[in-house]
N, C-alpha and C positions, 0 to 999 in steps of 0.2 A: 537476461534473456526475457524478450517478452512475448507472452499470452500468445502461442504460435495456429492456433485455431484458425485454421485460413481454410481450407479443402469448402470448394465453389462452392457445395451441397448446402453450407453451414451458413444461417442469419441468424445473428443473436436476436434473441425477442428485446435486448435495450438498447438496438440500433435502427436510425429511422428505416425505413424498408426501400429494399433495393442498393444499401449498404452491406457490403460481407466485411468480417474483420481477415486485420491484416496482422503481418507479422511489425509490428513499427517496435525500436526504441522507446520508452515513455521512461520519463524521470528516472533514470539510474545512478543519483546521487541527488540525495538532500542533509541538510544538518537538521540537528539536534541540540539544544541549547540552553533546555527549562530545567530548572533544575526540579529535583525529585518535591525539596517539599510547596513548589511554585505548582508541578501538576495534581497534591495531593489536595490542594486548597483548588481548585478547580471542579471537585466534585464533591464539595462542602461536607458533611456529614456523614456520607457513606462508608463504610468500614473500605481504606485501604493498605494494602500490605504491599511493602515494598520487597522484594524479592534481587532485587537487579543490582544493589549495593548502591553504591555512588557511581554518577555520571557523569564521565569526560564529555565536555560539550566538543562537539566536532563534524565534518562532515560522514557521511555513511554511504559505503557502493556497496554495491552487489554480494553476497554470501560473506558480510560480515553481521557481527553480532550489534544489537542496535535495541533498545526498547520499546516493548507493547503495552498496551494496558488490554489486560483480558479477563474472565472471568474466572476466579480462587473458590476457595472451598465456604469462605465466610463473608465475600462481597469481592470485587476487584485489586487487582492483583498486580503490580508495574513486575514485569520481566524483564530479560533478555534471549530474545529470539534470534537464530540466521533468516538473510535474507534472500529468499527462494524459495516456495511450494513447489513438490514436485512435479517435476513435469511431464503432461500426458507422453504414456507409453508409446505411442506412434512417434513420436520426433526424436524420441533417443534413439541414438546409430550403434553407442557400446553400453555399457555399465554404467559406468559418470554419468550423471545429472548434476549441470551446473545451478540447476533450480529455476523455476519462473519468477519474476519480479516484482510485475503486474500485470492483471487479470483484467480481460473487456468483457469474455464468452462465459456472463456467468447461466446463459442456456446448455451449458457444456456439459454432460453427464460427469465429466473429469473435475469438477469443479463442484457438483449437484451435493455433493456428503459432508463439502464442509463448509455450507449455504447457510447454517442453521445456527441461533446466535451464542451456541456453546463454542462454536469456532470464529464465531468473529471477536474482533480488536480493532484498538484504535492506535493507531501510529503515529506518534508525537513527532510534532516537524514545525521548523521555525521559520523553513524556508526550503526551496528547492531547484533545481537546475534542468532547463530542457537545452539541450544541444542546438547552437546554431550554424551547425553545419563543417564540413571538414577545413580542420583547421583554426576553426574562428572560435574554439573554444564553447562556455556556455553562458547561457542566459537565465538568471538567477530570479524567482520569485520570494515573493512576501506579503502577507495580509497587510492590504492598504490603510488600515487603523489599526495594526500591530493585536488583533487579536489572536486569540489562541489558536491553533489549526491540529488540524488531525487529519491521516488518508483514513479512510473506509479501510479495513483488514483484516484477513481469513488468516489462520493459525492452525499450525495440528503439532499434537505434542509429542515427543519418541519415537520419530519417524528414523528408519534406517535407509541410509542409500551411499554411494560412493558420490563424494561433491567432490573430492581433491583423488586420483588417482595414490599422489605416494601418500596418503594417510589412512587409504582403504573405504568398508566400509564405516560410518560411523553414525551415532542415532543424537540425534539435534529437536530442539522443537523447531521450528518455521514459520514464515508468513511473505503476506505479499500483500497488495494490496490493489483495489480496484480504479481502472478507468471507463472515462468516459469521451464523448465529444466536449472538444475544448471550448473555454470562452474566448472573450475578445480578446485580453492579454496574452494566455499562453497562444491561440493559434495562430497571432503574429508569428511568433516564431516556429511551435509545431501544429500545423495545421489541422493533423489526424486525429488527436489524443492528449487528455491530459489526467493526472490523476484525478478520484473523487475524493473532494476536501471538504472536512465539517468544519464549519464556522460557529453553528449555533449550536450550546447543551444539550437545546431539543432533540438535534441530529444526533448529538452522541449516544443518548441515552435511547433513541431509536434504533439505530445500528445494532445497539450493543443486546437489545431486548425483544424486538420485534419479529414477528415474524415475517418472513425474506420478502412474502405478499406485498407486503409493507414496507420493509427496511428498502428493499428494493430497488425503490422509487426514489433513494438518494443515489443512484449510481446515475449522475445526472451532470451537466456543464455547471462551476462556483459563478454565482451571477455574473457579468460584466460590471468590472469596475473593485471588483473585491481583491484584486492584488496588486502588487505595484512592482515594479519593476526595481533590483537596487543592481547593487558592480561587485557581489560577491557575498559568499553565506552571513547568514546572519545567527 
C-alpha cells in the first residue's frame, strides 16, 4: 500500500508546487542479495552488530520480514524489520492495517514523529522492480556500476496492530521507505514515483545522522543515468 495522503487540501513541502500527492503503487518488490559480512565492510570501522542472523538472498513484497540497518545501543545495528509503517488512521475502514510501504508526504503530521534520525534506516537492495503495467509483468532496476544502494527508511520498533486478521493483533518492529519524483530510467516506466536511493556513504551517513532540515534534501530523483535497466532481480 502506498503513502495514501491525497485529500486536495494537502502539498507536500518536497513536491514541486502545484503537485498534490497521489495514491500510486511505488516499488512493491525488491531483492536483497549482500551478504551480511559484504554490508559490514561497507561502513569500515564502525561498531556493527548483526542482529538479523543470516540472509537468504531473495526477492522481498510487501509485510514480509526483510533487513534494515538502524541505530543499536553501541553503533548500528543490521535487523529484520516487516514491511509496512502504519498507516494514517483516516484510510483504515476495519482493524487491519496491511501497513504503508512507501512514503512521499513526509510534510504529514502522520509521518512528522518518526522524521528524526533515531527512526531512520537504511534499506539494503540490490535491485528493484516498478510494474509495467497489467499483465506485462515488471521492470527490474540496478545501479549502472553495480554499486552498493540503499532506500532512504523510517522504522519504529514494538508497534501493535492487526496486519493478518487470522493471527490477530501482533507487535512487530516496521519500516518503509521514502519516495520521490522519478528520474529518467524509472519514469520511463513509472512516471509518478520512484523510491529515494543512496548511492553515496555521504548520503548514508546523512540519513542516518542529520537532522531531517538536512537529511531531507535526499528525498530527491537518483541522477539520470545511475541505474540500468537488467530482465530480472539481481
Amino acid at each position: 500500500m502506498a503513502d495514501g495522503t491525497c485529500e486536495p487540501w494537502y502539498t507536500s513541502p518536497n513536491r514541486p508546487p502545484g503537485h498534490h500527492d497521489e495514491d500510486d503503487p511505488v516499488c512493491n518488490l525488491y531483492s536483497q542479495t549482500r551478504a551480511v559480512d559484504a554490508m559490514r565492510q561497507l561502513f569500515g570501522g564502525q561498531p556493527f552488530t548483526n542482529l538479523a542472523g543470516n540472509l537468504e538472498p531473495g526477492s522481498v513484497y510487501p509485510d514480509q520480514l526483510a533487513p534494515i540497518i538502524r541505530h543499536g545501543t553501541g553503533g548500528l545495528e543490521l535487523a529484520r524489520a516487516r514491511w509496512g509503517m502504519p498507516t494514517p488512521p483516516m484510510f483504515l475502514k476495519t482493524d487491519r492495517d496491511p501497513g504503508i510501504t512507501n512514503i512521499r508526504n513526509t510534510g504529514s503530521p502522520h509521518w512528522r514523529r518518526w522524521l528524526g534520525p533515531a527512526h531512520r534506516c537504511l534499506v539494503p537492495v540490490t535491485s528493484f522492480a516498478e510494474p509495467l503495467g497489467k499483465g506485462r509483468g515488471n521492470q527490474w532496476f540496478a545501479p549502472a556500476d553495480g554499486a552498493p544502494m540503499f532506500f532512504a527508511g523510517i522504522e519504529v520498533r514494538g508497534w501493535q496492530s492487526v496486519r493478518k486478521v487470522k493471527d490477530g493483533a501482533t507487535t512487530d518492529d516496521l519500516f518503509a521507505f521514502l519516495t520521490a519524483a522519478p528520474n529518467a530510467e524509472v519514469g520511463a516506466v513509472h512516471p509518478k514515483a520512484m523510491p529515494v536511493i543512496l548511492l553515496d556513504p555521504a548520503d548514508w551517513d546523512t540519513w542516518l545522522t542529520m537532522p531531517f532540515e538536512i537529511a531531507g534534501a535526499l528525498q530527491r530523483p537518483l541522477a539520470d543515468g545511475s541505474l540500468t535497466l537488467v530482465d530480472g532481480p539481481v
